[in-house]
N, CA, C and O atoms as CSV, one atom per row, in Angstrom:
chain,resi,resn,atom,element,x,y,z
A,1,UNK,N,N,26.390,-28.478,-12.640
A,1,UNK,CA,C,25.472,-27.492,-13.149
A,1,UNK,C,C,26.161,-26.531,-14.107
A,1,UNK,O,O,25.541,-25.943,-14.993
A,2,UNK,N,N,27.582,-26.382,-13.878
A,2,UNK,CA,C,27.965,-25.771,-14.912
A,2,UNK,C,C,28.171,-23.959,-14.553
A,2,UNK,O,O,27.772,-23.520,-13.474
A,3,UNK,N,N,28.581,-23.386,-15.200
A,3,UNK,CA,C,28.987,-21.962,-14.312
A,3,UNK,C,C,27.883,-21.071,-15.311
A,3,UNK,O,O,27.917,-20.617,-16.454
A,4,UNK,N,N,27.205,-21.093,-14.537
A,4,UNK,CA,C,25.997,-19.656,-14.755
A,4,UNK,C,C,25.968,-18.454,-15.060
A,4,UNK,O,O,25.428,-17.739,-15.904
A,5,UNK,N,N,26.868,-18.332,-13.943
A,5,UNK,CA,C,26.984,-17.040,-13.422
A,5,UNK,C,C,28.036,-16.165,-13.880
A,5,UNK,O,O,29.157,-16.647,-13.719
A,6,UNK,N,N,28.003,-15.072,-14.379
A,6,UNK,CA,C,29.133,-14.341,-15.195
A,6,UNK,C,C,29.480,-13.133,-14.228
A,6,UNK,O,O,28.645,-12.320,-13.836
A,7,UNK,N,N,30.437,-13.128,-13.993
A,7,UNK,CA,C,31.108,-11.872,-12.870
A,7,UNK,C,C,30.794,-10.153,-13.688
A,7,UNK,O,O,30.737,-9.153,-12.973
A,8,UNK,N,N,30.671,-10.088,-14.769
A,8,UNK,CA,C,30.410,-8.770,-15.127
A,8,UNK,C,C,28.630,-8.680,-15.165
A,8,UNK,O,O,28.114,-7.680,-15.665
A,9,UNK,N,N,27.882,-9.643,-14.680
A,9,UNK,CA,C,26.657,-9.025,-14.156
A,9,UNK,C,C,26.599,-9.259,-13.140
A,9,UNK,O,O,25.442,-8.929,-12.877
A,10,UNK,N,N,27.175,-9.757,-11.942
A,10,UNK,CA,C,27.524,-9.401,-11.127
A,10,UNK,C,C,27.788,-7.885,-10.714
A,10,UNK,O,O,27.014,-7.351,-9.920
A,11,UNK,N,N,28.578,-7.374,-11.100
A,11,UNK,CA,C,28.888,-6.156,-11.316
A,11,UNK,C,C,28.154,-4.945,-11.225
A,11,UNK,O,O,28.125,-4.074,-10.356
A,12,UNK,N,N,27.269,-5.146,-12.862
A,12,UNK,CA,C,26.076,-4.452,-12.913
A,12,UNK,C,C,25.087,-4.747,-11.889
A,12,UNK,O,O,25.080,-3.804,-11.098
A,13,UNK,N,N,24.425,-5.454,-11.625
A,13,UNK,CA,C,23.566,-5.712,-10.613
A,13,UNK,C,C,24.011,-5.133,-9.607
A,13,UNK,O,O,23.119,-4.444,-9.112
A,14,UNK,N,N,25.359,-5.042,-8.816
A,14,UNK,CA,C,25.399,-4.267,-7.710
A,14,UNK,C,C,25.180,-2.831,-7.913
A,14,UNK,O,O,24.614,-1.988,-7.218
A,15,UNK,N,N,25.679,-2.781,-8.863
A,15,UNK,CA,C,25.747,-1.397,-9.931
A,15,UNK,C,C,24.292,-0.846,-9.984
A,15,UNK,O,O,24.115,0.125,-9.248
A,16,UNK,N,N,23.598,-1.113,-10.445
A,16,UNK,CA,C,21.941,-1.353,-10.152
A,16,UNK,C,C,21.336,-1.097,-8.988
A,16,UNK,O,O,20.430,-0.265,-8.939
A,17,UNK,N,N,21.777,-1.813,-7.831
A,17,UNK,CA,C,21.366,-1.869,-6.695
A,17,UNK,C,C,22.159,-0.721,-5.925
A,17,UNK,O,O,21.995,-0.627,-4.709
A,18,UNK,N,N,22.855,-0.008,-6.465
A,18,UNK,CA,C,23.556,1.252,-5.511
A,18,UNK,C,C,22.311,2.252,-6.111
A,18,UNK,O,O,21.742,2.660,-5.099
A,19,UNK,N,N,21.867,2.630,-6.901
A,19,UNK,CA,C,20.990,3.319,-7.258
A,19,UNK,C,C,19.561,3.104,-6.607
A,19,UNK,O,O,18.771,4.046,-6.682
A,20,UNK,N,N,19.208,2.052,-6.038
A,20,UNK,CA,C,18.140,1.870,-5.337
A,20,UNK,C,C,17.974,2.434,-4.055
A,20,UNK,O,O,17.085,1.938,-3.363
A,21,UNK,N,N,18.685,3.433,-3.554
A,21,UNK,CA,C,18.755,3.548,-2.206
A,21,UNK,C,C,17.865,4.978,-1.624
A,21,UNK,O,O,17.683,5.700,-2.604
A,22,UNK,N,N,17.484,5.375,-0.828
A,22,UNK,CA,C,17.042,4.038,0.416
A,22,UNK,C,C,16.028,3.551,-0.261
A,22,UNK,O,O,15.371,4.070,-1.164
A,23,UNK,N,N,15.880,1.696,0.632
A,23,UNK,CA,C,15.166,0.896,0.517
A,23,UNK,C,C,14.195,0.683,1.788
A,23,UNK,O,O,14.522,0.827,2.966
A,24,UNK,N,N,12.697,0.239,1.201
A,24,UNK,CA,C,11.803,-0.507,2.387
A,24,UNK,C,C,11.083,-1.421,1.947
A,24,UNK,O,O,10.975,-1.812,0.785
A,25,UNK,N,N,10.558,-1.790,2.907
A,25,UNK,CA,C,9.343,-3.017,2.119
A,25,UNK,C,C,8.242,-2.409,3.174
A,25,UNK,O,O,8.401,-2.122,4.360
A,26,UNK,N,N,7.145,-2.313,2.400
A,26,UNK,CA,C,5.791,-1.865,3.346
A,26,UNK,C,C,5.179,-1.346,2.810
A,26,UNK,O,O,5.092,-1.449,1.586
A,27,UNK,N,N,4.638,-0.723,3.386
A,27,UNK,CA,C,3.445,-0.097,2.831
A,27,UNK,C,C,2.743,1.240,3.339
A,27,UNK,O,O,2.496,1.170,4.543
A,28,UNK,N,N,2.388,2.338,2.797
A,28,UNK,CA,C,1.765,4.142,3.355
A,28,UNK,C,C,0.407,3.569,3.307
A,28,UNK,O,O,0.049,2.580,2.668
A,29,UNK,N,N,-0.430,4.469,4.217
A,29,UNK,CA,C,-1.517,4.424,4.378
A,29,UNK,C,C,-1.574,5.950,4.973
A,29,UNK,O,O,-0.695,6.400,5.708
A,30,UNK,N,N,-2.865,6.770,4.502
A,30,UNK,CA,C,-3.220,7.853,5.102
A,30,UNK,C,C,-4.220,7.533,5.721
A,30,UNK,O,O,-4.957,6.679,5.228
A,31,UNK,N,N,-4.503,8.069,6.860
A,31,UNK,CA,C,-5.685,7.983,7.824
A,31,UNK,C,C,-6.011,9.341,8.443
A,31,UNK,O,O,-5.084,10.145,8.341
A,32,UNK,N,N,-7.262,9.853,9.150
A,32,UNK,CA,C,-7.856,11.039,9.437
A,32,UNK,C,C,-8.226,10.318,10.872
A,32,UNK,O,O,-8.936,9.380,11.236
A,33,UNK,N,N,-7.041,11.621,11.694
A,33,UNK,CA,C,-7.597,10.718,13.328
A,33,UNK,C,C,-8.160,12.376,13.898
A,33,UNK,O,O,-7.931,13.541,13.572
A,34,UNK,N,N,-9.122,11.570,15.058
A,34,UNK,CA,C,-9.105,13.246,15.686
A,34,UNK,C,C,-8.018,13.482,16.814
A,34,UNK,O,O,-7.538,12.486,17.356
A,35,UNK,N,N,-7.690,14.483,17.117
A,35,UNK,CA,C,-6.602,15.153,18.131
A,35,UNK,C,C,-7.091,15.092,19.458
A,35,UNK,O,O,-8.197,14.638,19.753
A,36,UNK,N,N,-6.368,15.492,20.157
A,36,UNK,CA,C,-6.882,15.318,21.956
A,36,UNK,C,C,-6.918,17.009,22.443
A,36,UNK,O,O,-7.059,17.313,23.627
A,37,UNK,N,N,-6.746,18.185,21.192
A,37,UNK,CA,C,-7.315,19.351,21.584
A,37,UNK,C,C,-8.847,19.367,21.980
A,37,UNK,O,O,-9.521,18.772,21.139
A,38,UNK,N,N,-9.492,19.823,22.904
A,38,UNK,CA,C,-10.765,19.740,23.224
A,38,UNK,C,C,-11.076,21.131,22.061
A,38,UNK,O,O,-10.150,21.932,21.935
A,39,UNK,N,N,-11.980,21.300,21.493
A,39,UNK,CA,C,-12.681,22.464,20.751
A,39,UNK,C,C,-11.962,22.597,19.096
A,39,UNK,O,O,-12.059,23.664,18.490
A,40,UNK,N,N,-11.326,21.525,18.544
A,40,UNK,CA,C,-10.627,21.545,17.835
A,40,UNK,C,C,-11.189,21.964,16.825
A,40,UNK,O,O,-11.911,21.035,16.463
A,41,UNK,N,N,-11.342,23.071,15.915
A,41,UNK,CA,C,-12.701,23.317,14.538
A,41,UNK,C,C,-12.260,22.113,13.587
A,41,UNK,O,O,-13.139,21.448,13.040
A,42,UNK,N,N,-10.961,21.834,13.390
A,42,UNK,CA,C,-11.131,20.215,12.225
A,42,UNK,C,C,-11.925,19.459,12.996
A,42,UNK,O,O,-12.592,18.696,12.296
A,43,UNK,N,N,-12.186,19.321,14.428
A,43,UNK,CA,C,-12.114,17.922,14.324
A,43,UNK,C,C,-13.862,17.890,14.664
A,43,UNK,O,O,-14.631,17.101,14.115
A,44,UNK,N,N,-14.181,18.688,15.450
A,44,UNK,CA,C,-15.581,19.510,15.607
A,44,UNK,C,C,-16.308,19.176,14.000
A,44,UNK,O,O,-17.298,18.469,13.815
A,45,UNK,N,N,-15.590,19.824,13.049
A,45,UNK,CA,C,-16.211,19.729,11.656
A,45,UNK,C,C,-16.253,18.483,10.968
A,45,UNK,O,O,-16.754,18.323,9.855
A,46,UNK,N,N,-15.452,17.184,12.001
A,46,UNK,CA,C,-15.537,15.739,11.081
A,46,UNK,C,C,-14.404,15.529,10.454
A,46,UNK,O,O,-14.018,14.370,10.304
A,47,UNK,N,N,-13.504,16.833,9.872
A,47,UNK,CA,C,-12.562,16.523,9.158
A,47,UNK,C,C,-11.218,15.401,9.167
A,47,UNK,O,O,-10.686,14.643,8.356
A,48,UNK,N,N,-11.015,15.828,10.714
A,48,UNK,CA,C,-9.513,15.436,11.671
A,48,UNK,C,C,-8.496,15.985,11.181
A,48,UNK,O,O,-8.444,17.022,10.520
A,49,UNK,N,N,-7.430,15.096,11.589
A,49,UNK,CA,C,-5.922,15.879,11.091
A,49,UNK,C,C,-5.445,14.174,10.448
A,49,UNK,O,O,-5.730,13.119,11.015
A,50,UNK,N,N,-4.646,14.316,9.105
A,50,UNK,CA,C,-4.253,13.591,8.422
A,50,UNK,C,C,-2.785,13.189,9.403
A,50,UNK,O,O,-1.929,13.772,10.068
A,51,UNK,N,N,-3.121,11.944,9.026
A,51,UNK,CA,C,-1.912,10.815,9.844
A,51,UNK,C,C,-1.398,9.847,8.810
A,51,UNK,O,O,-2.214,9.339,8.040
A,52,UNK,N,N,0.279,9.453,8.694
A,52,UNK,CA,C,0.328,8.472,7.448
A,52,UNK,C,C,1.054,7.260,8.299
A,52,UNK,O,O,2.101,7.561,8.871
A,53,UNK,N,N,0.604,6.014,8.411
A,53,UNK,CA,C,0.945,4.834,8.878
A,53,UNK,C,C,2.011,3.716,8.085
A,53,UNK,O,O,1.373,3.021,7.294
A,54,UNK,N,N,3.019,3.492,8.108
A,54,UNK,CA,C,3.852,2.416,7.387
A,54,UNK,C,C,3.182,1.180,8.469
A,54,UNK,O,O,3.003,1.014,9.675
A,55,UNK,N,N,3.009,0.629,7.476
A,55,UNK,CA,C,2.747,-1.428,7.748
A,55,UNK,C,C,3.896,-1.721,7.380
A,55,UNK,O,O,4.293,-1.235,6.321
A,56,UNK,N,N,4.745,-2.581,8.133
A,56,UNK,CA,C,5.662,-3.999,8.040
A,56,UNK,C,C,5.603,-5.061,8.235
A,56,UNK,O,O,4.898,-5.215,9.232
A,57,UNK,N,N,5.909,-5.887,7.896
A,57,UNK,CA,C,6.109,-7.469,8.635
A,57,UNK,C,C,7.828,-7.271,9.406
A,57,UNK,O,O,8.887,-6.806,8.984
A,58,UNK,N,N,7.375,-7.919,10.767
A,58,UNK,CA,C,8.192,-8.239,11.333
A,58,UNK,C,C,8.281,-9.308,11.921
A,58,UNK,O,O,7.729,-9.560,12.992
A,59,UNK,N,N,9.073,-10.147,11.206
A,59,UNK,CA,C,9.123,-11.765,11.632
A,59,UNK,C,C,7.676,-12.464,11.061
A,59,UNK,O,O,7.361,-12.703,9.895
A,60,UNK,N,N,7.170,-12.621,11.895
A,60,UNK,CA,C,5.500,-13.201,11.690
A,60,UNK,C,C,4.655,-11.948,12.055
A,60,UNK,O,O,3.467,-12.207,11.860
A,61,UNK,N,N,4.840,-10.675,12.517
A,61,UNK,CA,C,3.788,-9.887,12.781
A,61,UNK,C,C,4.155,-8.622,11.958
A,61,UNK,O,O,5.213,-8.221,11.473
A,62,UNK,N,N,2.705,-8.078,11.984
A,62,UNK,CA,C,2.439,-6.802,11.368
A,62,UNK,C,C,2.439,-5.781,12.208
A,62,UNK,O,O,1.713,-5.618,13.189
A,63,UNK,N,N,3.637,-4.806,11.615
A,63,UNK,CA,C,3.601,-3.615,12.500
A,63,UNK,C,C,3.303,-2.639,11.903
A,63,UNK,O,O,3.607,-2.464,10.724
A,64,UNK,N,N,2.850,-2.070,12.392
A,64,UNK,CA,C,2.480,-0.195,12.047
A,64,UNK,C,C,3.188,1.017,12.921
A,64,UNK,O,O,3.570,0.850,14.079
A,65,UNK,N,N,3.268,1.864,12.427
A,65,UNK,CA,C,4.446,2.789,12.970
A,65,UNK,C,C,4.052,4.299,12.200
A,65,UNK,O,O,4.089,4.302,10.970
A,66,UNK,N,N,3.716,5.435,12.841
A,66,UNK,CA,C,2.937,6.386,12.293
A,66,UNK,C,C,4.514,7.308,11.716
A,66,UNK,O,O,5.572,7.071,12.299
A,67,UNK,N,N,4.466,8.284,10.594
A,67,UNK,CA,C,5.152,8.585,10.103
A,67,UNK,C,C,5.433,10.012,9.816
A,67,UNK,O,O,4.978,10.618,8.846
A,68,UNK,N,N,6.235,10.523,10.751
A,68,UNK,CA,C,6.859,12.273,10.687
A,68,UNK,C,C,6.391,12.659,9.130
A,68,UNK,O,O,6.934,12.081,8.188
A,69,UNK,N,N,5.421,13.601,8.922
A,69,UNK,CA,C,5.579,14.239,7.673
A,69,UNK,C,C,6.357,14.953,7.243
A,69,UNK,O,O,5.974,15.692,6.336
A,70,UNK,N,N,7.471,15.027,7.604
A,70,UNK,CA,C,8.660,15.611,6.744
A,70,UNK,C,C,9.709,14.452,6.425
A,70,UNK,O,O,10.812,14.741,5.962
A,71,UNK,N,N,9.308,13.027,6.705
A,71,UNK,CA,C,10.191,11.823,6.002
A,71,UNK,C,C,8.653,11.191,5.154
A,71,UNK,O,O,8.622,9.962,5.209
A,72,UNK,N,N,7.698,11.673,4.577
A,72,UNK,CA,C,7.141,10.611,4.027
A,72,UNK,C,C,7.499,10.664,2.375
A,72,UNK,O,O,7.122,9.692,1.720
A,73,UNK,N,N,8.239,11.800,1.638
A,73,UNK,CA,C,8.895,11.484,0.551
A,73,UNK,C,C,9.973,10.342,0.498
A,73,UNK,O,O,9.992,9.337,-0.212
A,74,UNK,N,N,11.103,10.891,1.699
A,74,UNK,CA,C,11.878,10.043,1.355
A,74,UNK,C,C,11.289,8.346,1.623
A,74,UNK,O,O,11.725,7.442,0.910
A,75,UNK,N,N,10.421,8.113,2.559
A,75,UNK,CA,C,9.435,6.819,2.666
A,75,UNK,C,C,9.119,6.518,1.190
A,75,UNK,O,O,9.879,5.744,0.608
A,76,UNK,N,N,8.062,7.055,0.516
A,76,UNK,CA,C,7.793,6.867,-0.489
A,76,UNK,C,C,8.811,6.345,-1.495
A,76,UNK,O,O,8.359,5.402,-2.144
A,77,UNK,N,N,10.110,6.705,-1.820
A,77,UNK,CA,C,11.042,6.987,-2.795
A,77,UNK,C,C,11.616,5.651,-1.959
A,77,UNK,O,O,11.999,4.763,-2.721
A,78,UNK,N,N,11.749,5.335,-0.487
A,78,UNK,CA,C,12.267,3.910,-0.235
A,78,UNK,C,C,10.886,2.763,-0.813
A,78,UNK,O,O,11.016,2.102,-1.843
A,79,UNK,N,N,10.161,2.729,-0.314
A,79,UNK,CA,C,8.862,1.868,-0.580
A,79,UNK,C,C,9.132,1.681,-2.155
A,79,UNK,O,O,9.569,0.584,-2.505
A,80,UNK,N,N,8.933,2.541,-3.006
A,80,UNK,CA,C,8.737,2.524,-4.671
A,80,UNK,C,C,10.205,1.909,-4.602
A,80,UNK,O,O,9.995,0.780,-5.047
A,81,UNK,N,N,11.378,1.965,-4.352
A,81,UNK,CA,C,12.750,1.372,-4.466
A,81,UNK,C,C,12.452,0.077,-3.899
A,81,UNK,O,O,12.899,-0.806,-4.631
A,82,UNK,N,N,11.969,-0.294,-3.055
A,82,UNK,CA,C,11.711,-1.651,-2.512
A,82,UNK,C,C,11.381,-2.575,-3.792
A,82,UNK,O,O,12.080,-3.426,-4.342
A,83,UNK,N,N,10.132,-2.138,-4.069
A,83,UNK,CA,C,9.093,-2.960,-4.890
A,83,UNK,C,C,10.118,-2.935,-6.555
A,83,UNK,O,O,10.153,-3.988,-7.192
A,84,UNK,N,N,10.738,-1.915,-7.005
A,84,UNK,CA,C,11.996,-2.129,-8.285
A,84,UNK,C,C,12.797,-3.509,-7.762
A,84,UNK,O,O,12.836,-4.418,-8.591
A,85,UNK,N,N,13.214,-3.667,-6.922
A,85,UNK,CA,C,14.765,-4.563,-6.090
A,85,UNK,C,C,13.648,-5.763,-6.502
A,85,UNK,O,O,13.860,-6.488,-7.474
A,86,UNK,N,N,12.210,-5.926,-5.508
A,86,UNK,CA,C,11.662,-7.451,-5.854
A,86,UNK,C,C,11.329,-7.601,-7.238
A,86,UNK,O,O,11.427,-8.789,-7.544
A,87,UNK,N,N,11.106,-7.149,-7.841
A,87,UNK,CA,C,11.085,-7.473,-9.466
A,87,UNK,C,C,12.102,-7.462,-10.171
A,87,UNK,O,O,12.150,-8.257,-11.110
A,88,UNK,N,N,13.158,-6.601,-9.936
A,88,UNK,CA,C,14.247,-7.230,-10.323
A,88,UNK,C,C,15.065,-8.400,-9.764
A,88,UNK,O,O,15.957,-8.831,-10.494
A,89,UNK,N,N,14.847,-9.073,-8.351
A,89,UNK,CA,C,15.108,-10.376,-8.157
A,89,UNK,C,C,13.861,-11.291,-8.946
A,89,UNK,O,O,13.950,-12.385,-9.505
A,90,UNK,N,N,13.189,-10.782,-8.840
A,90,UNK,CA,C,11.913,-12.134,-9.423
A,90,UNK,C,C,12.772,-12.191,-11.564
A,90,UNK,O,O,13.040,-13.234,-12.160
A,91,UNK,N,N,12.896,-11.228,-11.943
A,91,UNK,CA,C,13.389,-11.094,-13.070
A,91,UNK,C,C,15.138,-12.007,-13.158
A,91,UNK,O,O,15.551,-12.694,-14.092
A,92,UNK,N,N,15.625,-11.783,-12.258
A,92,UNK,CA,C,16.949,-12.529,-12.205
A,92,UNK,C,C,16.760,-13.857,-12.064
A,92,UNK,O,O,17.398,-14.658,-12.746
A,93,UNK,N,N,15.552,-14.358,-10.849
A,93,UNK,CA,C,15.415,-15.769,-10.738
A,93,UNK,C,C,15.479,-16.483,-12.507
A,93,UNK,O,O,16.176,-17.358,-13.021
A,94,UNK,N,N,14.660,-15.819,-12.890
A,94,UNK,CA,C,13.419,-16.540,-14.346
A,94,UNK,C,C,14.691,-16.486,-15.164
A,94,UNK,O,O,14.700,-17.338,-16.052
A,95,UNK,N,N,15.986,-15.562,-15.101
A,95,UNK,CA,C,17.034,-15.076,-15.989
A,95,UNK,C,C,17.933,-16.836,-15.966
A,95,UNK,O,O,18.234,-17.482,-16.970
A,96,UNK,N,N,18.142,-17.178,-14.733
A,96,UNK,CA,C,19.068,-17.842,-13.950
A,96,UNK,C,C,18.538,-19.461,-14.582
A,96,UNK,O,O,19.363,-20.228,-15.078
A,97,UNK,N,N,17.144,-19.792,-14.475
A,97,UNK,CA,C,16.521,-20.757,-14.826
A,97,UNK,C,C,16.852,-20.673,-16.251
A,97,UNK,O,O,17.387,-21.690,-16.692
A,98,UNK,N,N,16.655,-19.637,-17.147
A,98,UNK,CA,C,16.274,-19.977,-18.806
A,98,UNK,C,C,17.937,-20.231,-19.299
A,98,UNK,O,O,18.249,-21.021,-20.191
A,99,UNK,N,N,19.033,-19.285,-18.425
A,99,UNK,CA,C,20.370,-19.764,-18.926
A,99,UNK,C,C,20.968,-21.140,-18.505
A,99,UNK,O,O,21.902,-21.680,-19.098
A,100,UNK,N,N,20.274,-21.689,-17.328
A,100,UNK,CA,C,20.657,-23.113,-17.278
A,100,UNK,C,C,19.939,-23.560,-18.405
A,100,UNK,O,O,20.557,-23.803,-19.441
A,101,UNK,N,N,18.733,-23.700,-18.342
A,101,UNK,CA,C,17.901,-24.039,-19.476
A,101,UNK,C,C,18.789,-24.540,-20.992
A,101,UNK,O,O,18.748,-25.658,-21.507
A,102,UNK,N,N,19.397,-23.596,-21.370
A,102,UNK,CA,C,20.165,-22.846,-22.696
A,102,UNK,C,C,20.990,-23.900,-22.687
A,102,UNK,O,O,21.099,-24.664,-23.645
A,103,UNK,N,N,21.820,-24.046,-21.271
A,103,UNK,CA,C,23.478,-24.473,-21.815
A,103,UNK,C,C,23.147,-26.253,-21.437
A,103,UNK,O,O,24.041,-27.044,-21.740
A,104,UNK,N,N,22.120,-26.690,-20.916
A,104,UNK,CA,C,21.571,-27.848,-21.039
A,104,UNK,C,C,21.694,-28.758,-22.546
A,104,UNK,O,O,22.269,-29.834,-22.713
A,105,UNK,N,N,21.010,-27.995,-23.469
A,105,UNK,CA,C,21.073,-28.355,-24.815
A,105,UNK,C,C,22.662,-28.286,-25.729
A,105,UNK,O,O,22.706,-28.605,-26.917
């Protein structure tokens, strides 16, 4: 197959990937639950109290896991870093194919 692969993007790419940090894969969801205060005026009024849920896959199942509002930035800032990392592997695959491609000819 021939050598592909060049050690100074290597490099960069890790280089790249130190800047991604923290990482997740999943997904926020806000939801409005009611509380277990009896006489609560939110919840009396319909409103509730805002709740934010991360979805994962784990293995074959979907988990959910409710989320401290004082980590849902840094959540966010992992999630949005997640989804950069898979497009930049989906971008490396297509990279990897067109330079075999190249040195074919």
């Amino acid at each position: 197959m021939g050598n592909i692969e060049r050690p100074s993007e290597r490099q960069a790419f890790l280089k790249e990937l130190t800047g991604l940090w923290p990482l997740a894969k999943g997904s926020l969801a806000e939801v409005h639950k009611p509380c277990i205060r009896p006489n609560c005026p939110a919840c009396r009024s319909g409103r509730k109290h805002r709740a934010l849920i991360f979805s994962f896959s784990q293995g074959r199942r979907r988990r959910c896991l409710y989320v401290p509002v004082e980590l849902e930035a840094l959540l966010r800032q992992a999630i949005a870093n997640g989804r950069r990392l898979e497009r930049r592997l989906s971008e490396l695959g297509m990279e990897l194919i067109e330079r075999h491609r190249r040195q074919r000819r």
